[in-house]
NUPA-538589 format. One record per residue: residue number from 1; residue in three letters; chain; x, z, y of N, C-alpha, C, O in turn. Coordinates in Angstrom, 1 decimal. Layout:
# residues N
site i->NUM	aa->ALA	ch->A	neast->X	nup->Z	nnorth->Y	caeast->X	caup->Z	canorth->Y	ceast->X	cup->Z	cnorth->Y	oeast->X	oup->Z	onorth->Y
...
This chain:
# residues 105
site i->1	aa->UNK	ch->A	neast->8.5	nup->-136.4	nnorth->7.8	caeast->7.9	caup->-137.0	canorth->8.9	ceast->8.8	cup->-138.2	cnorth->9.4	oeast->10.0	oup->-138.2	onorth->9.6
site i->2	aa->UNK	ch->A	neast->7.8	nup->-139.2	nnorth->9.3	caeast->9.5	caup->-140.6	canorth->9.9	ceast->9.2	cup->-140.6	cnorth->11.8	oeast->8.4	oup->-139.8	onorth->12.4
site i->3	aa->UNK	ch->A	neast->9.9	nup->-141.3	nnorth->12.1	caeast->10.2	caup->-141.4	canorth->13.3	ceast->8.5	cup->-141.6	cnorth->14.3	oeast->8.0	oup->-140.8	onorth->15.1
site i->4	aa->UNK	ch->A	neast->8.1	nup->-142.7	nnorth->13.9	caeast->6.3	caup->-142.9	canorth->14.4	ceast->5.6	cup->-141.2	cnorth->14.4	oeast->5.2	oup->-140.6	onorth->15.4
site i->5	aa->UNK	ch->A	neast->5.7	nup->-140.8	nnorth->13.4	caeast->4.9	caup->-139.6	canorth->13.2	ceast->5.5	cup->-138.5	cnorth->14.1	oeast->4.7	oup->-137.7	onorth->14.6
site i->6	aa->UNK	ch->A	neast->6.9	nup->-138.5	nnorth->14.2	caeast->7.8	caup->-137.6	canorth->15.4	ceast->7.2	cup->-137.6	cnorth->16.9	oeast->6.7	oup->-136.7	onorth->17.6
site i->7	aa->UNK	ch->A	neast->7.6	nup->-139.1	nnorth->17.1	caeast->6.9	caup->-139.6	canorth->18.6	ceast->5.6	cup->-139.1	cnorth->19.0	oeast->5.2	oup->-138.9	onorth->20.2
site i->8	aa->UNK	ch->A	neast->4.9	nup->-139.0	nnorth->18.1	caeast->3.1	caup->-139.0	canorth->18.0	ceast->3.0	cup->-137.5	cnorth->18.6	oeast->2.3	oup->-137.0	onorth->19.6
site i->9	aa->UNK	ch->A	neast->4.0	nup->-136.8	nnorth->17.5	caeast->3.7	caup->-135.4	canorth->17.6	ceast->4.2	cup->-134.5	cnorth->18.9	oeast->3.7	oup->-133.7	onorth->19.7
site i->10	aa->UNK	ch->A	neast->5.7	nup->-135.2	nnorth->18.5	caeast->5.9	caup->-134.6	canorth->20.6	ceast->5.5	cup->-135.6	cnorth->21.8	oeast->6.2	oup->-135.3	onorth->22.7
site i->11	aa->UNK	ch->A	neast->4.8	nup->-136.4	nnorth->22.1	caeast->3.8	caup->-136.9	canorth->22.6	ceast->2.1	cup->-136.2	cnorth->22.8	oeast->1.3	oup->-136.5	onorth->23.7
site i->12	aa->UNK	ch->A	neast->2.1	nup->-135.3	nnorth->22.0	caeast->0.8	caup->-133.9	canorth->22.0	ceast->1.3	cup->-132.9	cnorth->23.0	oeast->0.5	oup->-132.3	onorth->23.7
site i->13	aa->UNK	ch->A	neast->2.9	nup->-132.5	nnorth->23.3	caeast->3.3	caup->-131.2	canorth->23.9	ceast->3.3	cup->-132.1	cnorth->25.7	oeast->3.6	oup->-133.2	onorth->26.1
site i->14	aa->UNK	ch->A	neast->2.8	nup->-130.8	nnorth->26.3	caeast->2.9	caup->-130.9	canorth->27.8	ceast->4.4	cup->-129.5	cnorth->28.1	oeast->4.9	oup->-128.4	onorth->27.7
site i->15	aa->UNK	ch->A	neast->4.6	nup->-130.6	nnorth->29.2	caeast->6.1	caup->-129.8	canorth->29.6	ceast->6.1	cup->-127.9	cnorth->29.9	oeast->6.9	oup->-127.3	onorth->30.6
site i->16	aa->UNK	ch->A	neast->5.0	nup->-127.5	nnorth->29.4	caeast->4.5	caup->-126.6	canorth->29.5	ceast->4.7	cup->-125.3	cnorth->28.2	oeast->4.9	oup->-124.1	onorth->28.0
site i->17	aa->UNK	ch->A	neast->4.6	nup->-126.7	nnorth->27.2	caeast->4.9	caup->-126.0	canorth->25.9	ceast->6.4	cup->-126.4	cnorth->25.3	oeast->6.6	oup->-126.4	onorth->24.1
site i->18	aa->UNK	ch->A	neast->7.5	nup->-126.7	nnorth->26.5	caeast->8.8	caup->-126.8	canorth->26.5	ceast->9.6	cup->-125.8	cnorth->26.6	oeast->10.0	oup->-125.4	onorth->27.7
site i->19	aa->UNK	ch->A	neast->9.9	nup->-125.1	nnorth->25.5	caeast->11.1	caup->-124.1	canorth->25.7	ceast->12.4	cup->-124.4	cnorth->25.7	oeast->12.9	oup->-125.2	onorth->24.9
site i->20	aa->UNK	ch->A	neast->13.3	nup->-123.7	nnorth->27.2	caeast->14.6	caup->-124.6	canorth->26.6	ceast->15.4	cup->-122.8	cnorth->26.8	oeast->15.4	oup->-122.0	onorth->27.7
site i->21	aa->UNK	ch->A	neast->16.0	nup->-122.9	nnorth->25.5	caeast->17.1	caup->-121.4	canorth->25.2	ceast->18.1	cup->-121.3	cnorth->26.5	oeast->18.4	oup->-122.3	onorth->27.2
site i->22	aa->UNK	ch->A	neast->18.7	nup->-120.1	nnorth->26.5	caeast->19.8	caup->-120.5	canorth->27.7	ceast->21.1	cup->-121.3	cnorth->27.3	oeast->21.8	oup->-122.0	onorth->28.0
site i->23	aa->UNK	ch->A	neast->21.3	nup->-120.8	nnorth->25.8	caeast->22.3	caup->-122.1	canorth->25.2	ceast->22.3	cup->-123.4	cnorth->25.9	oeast->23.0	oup->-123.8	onorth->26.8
site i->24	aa->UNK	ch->A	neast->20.8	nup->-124.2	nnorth->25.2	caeast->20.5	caup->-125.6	canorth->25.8	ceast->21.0	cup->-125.7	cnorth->27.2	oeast->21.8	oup->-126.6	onorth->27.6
site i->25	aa->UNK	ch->A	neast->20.4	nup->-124.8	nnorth->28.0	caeast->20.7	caup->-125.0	canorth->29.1	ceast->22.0	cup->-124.9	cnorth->29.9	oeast->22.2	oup->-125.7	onorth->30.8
site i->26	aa->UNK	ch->A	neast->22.9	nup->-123.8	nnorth->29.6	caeast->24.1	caup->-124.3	canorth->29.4	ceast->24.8	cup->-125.2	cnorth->29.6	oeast->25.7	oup->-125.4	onorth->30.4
site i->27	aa->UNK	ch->A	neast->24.4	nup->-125.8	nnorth->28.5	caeast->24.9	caup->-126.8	canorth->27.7	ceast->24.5	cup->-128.3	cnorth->28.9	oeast->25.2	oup->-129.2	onorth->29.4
site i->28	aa->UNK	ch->A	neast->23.1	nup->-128.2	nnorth->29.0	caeast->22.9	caup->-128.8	canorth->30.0	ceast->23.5	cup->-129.4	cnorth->31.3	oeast->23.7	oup->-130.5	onorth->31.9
site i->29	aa->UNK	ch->A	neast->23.9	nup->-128.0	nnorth->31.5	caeast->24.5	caup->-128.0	canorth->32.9	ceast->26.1	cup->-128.6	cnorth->32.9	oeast->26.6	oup->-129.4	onorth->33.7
site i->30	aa->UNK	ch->A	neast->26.6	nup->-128.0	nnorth->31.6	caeast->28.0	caup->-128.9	canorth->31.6	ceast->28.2	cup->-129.8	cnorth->32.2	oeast->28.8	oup->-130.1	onorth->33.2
site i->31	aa->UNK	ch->A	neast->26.8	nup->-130.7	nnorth->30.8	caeast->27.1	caup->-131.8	canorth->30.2	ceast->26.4	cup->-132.6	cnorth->31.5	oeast->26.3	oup->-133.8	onorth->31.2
site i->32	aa->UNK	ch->A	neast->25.9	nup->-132.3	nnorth->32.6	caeast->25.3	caup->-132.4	canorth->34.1	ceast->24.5	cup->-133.5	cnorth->32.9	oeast->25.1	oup->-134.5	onorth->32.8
site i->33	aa->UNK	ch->A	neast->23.3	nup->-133.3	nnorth->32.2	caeast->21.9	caup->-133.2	canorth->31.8	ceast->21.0	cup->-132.4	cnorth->33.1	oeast->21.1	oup->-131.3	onorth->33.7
site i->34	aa->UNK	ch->A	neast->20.0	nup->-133.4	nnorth->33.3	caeast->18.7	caup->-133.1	canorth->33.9	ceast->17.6	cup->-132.5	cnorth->33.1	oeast->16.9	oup->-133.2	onorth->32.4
site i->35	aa->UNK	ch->A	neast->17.4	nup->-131.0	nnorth->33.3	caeast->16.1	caup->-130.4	canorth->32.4	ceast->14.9	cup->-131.1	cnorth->32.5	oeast->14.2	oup->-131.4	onorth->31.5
site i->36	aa->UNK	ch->A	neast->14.6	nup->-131.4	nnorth->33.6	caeast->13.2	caup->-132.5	canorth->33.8	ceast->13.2	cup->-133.9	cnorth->33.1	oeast->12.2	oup->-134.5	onorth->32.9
site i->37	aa->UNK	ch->A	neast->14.2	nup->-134.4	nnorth->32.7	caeast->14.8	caup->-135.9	canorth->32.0	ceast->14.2	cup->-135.0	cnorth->31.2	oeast->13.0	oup->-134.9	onorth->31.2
site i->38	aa->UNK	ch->A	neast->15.1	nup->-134.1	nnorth->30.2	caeast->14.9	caup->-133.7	canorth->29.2	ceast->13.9	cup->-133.4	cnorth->28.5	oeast->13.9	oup->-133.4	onorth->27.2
site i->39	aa->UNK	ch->A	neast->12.8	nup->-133.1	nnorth->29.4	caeast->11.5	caup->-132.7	canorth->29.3	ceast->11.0	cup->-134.2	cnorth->29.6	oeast->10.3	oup->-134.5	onorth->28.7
site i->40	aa->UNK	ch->A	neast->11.1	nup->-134.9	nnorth->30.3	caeast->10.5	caup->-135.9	canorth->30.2	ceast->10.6	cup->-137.2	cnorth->28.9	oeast->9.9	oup->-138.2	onorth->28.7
site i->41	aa->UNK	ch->A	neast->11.8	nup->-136.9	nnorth->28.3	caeast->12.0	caup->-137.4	canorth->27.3	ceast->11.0	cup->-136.8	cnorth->26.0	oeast->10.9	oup->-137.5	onorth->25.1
site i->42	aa->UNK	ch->A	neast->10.5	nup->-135.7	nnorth->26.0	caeast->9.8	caup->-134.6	canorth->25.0	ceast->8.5	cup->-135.6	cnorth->24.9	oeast->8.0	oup->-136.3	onorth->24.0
site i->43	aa->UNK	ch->A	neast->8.4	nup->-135.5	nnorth->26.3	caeast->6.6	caup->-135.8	canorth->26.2	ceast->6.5	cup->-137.2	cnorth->26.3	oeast->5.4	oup->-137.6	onorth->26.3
site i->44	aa->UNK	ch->A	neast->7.5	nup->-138.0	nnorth->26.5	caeast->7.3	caup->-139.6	canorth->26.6	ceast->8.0	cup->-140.4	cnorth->25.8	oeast->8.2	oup->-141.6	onorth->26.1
site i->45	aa->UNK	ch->A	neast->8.5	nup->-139.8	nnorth->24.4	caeast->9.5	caup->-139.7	canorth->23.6	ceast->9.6	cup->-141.6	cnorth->23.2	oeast->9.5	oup->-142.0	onorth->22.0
site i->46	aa->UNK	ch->A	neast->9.8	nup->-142.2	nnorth->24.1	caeast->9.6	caup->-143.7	canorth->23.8	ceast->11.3	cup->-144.2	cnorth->23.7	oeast->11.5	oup->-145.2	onorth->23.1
site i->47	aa->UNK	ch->A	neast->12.4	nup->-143.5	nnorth->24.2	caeast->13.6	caup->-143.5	canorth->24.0	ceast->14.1	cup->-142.9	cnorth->22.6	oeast->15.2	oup->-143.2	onorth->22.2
site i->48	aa->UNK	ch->A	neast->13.3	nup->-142.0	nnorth->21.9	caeast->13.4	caup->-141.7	canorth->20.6	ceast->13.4	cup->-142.7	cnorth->19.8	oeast->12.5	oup->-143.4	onorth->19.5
site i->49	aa->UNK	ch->A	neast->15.5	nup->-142.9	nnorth->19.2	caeast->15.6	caup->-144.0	canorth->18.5	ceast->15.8	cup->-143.4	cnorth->17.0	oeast->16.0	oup->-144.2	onorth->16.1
site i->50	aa->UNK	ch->A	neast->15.8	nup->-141.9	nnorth->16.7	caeast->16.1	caup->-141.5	canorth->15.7	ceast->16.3	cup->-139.7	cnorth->15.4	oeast->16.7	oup->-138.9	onorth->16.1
site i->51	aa->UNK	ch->A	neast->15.8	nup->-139.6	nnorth->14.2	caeast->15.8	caup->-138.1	canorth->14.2	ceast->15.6	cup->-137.7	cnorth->13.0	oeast->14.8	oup->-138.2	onorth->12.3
site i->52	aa->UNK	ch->A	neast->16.5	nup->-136.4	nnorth->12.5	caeast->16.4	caup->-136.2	canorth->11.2	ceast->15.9	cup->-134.7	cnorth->11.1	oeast->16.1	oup->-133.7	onorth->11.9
site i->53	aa->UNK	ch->A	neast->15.3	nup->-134.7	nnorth->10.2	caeast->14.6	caup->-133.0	canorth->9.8	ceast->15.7	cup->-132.5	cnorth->9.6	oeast->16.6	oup->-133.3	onorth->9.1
site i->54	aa->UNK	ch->A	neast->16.1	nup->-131.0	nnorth->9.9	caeast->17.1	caup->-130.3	canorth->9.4	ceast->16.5	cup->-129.0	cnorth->8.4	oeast->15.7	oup->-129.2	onorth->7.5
site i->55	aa->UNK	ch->A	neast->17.0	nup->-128.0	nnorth->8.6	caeast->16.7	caup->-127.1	canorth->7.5	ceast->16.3	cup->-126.0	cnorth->8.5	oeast->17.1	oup->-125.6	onorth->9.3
site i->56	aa->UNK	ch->A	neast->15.0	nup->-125.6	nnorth->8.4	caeast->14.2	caup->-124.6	canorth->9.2	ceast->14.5	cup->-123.3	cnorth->9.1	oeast->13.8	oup->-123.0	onorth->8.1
site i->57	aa->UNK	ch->A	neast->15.0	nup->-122.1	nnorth->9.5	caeast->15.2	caup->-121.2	canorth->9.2	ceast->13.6	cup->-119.8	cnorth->8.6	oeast->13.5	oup->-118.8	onorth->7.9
site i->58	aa->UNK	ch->A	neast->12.8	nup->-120.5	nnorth->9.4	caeast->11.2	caup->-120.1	canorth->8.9	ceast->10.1	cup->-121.1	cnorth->8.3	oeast->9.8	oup->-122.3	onorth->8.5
site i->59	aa->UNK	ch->A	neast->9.9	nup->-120.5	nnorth->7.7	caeast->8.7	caup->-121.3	canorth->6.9	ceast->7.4	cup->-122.6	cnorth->7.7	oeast->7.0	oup->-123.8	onorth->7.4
site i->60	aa->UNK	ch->A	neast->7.0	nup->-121.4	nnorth->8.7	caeast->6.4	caup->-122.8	canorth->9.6	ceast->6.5	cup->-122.8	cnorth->10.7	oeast->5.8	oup->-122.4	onorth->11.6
site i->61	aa->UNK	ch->A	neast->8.0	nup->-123.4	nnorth->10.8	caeast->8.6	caup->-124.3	canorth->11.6	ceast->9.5	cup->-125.6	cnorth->11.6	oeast->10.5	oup->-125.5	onorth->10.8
site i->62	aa->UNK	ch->A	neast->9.5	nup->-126.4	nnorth->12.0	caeast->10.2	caup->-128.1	canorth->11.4	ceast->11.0	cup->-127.8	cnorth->12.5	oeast->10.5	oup->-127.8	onorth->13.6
site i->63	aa->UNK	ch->A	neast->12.7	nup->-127.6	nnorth->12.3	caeast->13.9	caup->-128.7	canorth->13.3	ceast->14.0	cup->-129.8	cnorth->12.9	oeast->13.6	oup->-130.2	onorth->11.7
site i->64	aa->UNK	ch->A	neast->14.5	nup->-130.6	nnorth->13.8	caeast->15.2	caup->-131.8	canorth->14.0	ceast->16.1	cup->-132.0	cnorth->14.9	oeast->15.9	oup->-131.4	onorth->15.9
site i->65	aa->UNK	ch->A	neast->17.2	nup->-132.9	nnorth->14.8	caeast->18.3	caup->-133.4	canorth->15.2	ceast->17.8	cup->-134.3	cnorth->15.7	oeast->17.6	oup->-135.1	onorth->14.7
site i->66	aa->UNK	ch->A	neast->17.5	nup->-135.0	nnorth->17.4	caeast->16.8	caup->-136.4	canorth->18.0	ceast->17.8	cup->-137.0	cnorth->18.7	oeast->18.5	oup->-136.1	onorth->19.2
site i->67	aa->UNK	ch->A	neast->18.1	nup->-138.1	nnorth->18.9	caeast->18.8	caup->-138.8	canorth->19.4	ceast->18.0	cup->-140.0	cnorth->20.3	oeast->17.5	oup->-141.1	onorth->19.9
site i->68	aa->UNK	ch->A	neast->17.9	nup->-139.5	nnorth->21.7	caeast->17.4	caup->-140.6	canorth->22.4	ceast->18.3	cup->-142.1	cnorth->23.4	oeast->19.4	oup->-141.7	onorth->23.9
site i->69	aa->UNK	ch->A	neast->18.1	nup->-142.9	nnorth->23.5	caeast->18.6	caup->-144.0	canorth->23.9	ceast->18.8	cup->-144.5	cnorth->25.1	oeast->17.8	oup->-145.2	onorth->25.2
site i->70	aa->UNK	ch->A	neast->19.5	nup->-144.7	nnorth->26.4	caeast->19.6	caup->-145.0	canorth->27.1	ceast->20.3	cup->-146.0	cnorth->27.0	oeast->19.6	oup->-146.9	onorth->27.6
site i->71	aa->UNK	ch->A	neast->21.3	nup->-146.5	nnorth->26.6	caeast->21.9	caup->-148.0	canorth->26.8	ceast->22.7	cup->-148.1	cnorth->25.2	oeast->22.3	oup->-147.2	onorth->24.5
site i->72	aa->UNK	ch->A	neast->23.4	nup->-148.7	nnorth->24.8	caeast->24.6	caup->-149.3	canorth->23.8	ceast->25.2	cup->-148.0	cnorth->23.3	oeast->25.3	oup->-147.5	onorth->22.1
site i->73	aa->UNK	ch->A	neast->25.9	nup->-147.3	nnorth->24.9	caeast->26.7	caup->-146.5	canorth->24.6	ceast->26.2	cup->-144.8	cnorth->24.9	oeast->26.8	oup->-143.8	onorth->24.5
site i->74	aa->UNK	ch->A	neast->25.1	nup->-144.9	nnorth->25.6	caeast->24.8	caup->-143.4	canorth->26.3	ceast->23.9	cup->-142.7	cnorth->25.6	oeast->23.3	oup->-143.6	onorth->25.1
site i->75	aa->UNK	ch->A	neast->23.4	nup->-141.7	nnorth->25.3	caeast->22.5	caup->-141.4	canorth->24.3	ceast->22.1	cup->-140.0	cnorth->24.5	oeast->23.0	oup->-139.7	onorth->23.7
site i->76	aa->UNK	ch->A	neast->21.6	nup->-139.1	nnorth->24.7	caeast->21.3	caup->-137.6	canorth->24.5	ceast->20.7	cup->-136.9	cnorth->22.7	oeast->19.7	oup->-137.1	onorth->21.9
site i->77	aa->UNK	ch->A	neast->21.9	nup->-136.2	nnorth->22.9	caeast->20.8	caup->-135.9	canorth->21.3	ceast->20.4	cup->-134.0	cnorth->21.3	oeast->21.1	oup->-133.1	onorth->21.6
site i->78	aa->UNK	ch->A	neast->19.3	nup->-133.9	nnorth->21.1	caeast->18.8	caup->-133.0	canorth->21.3	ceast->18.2	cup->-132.4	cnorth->19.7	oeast->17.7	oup->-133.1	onorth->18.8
site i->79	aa->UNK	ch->A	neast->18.7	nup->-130.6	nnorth->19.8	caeast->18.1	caup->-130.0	canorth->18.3	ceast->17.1	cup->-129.4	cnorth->18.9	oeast->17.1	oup->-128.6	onorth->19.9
site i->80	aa->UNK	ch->A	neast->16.0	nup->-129.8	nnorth->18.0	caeast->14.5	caup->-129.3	canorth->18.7	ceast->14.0	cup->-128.4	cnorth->17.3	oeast->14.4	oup->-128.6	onorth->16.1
site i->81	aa->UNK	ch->A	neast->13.1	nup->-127.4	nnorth->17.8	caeast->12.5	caup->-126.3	canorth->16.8	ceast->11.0	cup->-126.6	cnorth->17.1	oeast->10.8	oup->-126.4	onorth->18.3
site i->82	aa->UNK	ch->A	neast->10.0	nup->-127.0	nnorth->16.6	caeast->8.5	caup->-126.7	canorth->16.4	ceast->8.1	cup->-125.7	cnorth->15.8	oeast->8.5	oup->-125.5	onorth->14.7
site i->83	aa->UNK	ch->A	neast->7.1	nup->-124.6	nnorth->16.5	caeast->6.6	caup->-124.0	canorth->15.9	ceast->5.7	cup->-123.6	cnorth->16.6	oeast->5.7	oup->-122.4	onorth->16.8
site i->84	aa->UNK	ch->A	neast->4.7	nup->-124.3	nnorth->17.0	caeast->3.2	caup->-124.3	canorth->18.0	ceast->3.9	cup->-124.4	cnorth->19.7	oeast->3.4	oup->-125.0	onorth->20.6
site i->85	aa->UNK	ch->A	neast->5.0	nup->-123.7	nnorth->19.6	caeast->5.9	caup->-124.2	canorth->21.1	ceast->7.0	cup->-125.2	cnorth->20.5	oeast->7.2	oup->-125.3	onorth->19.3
site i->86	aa->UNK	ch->A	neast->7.6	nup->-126.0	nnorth->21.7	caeast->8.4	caup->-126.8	canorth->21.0	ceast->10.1	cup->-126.2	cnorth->21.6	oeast->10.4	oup->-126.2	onorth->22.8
site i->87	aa->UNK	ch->A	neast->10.7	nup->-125.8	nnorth->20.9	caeast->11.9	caup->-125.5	canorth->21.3	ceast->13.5	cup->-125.9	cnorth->21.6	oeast->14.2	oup->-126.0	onorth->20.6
site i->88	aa->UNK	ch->A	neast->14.1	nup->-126.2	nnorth->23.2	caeast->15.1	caup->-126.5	canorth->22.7	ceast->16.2	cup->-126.3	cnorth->22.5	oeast->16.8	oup->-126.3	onorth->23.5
site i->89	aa->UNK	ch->A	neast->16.9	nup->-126.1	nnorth->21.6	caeast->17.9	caup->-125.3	canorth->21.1	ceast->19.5	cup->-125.9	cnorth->21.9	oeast->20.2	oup->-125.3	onorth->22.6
site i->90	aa->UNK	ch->A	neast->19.6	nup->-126.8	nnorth->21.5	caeast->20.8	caup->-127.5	canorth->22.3	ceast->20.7	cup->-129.0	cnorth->22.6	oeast->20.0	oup->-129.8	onorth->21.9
site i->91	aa->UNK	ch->A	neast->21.5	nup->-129.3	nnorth->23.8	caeast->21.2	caup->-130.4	canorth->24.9	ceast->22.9	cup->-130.6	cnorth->24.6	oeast->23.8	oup->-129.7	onorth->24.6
site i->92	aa->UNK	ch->A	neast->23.0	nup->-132.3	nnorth->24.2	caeast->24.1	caup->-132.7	canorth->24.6	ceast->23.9	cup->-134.8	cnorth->25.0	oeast->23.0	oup->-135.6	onorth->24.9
site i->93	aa->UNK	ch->A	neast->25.0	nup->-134.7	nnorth->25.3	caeast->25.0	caup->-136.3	canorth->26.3	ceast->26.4	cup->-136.7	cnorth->26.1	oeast->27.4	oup->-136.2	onorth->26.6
site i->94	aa->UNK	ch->A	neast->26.2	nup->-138.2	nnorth->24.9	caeast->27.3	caup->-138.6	canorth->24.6	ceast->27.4	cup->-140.0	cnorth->24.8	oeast->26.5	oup->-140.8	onorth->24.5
site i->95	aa->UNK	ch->A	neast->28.6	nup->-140.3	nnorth->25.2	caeast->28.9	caup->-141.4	canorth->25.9	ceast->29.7	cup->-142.4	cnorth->24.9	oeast->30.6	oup->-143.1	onorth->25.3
site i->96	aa->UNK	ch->A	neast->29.4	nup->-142.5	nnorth->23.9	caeast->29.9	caup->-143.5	canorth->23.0	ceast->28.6	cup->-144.1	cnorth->22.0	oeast->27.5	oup->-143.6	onorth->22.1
site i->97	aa->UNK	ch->A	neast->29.0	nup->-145.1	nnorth->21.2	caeast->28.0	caup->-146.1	canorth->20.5	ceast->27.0	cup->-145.2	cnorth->19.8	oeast->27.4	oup->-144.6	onorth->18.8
site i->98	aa->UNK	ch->A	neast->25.8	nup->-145.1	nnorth->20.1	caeast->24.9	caup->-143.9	canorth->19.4	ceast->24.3	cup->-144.9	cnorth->17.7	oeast->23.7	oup->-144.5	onorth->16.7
site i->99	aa->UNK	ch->A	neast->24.6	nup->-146.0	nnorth->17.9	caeast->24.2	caup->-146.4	canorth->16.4	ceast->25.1	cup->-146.3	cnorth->15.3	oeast->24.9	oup->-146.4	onorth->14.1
site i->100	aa->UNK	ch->A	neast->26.7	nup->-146.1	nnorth->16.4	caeast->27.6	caup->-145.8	canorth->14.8	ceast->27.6	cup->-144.1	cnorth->14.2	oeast->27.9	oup->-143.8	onorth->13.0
site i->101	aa->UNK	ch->A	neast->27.2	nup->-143.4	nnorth->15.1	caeast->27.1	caup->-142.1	canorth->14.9	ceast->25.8	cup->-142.2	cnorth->14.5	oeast->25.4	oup->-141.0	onorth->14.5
site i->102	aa->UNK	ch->A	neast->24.8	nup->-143.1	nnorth->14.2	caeast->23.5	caup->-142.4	canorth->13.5	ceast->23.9	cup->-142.7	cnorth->12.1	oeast->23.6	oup->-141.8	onorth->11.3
site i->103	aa->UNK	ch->A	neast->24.5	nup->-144.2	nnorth->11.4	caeast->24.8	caup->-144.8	canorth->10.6	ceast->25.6	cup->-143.5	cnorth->9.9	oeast->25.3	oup->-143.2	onorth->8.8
site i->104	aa->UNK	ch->A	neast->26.4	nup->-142.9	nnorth->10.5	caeast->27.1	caup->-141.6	canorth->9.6	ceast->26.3	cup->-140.8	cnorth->9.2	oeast->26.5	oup->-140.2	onorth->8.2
site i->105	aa->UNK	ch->A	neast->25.3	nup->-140.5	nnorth->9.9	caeast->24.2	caup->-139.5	canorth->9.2	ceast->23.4	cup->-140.6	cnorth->8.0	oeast->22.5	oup->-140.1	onorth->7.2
């Protein structure tokens, strides 16, 4: 699925069909991440500058590894599970160049 077809698809989920694990959340809280950003980033996924399929542990279900965009240097990247709910597994917020860290992937 490339990135267009990503956007499209979490653009269908209402913040309703957002699961966030207590990990993510956590993680969240550390990283003083806002759950509602987070969720508003799901459904408005227009800061979605990149995301890679990962390896699904069930058959029909798709992760991905997303990385959304706020400026040069700020970025959140989020591991998301689909599987009719959208899941999220871990929330982090990193504060360095998010295009040299995509270029490594």
């Amino acid at each position: 699925m490339n990135l267009d077809e990503l956007k499209a698809k979490l653009g269908e989920y209402k913040k309703e069909d957002i699961v966030i694990i207590p990990h993510a959340k956590i993680q969240a809280y550390v990283r003083e991440v806002d759950l509602e950003e987070v969720k508003n980033n799901i459904v408005n996924p227009n800061r979605l500058v990149y995301a890679k399929e990962q390896k699904a542990e069930k058959q029909n279900e798709k992760k991905y590894d997303c990385y959304f965009a706020y400026s040069k240097q700020l970025y959140h990247r989020y591991a998301i599970v689909l599987d009719g709910k959208l899941i999220i597994v871990t929330i982090i917020k990193i504060n360095r160049d998010w295009q040299k860290a995509i270029e490594r992937r």
